[in-house]
N, C-alpha and C positions, 0 to 999 in steps of 0.2 A: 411787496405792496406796503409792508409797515418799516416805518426806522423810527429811531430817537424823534422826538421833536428840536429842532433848531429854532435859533433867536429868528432867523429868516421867515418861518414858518407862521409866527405871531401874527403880522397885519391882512394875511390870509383868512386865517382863522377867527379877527375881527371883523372884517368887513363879515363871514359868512353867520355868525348870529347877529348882526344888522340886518339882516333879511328880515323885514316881516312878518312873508310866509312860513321862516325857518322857524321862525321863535315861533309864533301862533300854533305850530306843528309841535313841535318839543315842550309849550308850556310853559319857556323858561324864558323869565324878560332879561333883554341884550343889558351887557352894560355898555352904555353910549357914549360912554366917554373913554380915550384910549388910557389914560390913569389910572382909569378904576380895571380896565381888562389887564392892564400890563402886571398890575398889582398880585392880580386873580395869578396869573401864570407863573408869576415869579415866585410866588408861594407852592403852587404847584408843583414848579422845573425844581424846587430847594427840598422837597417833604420828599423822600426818600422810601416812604410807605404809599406813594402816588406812583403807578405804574401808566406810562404816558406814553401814544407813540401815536405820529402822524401817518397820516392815510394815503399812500401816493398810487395814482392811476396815471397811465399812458405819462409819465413823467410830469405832470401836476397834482399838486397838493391840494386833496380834494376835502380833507377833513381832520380829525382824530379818534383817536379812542383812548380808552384808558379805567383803571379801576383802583377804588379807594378805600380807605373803612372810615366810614358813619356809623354812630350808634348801632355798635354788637353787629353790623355785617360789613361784611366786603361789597361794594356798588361798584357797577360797571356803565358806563354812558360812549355814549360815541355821538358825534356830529359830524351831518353829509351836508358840504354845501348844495342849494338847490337845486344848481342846473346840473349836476351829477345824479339827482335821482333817481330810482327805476334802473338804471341796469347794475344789479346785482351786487355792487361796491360795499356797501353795510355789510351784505350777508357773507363774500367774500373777506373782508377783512376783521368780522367775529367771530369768522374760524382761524383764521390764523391767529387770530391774538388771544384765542380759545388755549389751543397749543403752547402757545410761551408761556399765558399767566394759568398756571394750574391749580390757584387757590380756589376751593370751593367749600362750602356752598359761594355762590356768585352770585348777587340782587339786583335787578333793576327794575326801575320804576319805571312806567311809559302812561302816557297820558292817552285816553279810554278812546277818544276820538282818532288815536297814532297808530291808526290801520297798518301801514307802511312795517313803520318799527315794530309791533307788534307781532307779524309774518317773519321778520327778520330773527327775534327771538327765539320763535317757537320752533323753526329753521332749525335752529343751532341746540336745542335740547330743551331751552328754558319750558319753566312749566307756571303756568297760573297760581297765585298763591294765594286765591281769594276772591274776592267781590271788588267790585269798585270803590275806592273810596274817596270823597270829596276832599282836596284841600284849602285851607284856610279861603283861599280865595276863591272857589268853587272849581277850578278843574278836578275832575275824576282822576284817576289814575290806578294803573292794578300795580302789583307788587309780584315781578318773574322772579323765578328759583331753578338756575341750575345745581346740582349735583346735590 
């Protein structure tokens, strides 16, 4: 279900945070233009402390996942294209990529309205690390903690 991400894998992964609903769900505004995305990856695919691996289901490329360090933690995020949601994809491939990247503690941020993701996390061990909190631009968002 996971491998490397390939250059191929890119325009995929564009088009899937152009989704509206995607972003609105996740919180996170797309970048719309494909220079400012390529930029984003190519920085990404070169930083060597970014643990990246696309998502492949029924032999399409349905997403990624991957985890970072931001300020004093290790972050983990993952993105499902839309029409893939609901059957089990997330929860299936943040166990397996639970297994490869064994660094912990593991943080992720999900936004308070991200029922979805939120299930998906708690799934896999994450635990609540607090209250809601508002960011700059008013989305809520909790703060998960495994290990």
């Amino acid at each position: 279900m996971l491998r490397d991400v390939v250059e191929t894998d890119l325009p995929i992964f564009f088009e899937q945070q152009l989704d509206p609903e995607s972003s609105l769900m996740a919180a996170f505004p797309p970048r719309k233009e494909w220079t400012d995305f390529l930029a984003h990856w190519t920085k990404v695919l070169g930083d060597a402390t970014c643990c990246k691996q696309t998502i492949v289901w029924n032999e399409r490329v349905v997403g990624n996942i991957g985890s970072w360090p931001q300020e004093q933690r290790r972050l983990i995020g993952y993105w499902i294209g839309r029409k893939y949601w609901g059957r089990g994809i997330a929860t299936s491939a943040l166990a397996e990529y639970l297994g490869h990247d064994r660094a912990r503690p593991l943080h992720a941020f999900v936004a308070a309205h991200n029922v979805g993701s939120i299930r998906v996390l708690e799934k896999s061990g994450f635990v609540r690390a607090g209250e809601a909190e508002a960011r700059p631009d008013g989305v809520e968002e909790y703060l998960y903690r495994l290990g």
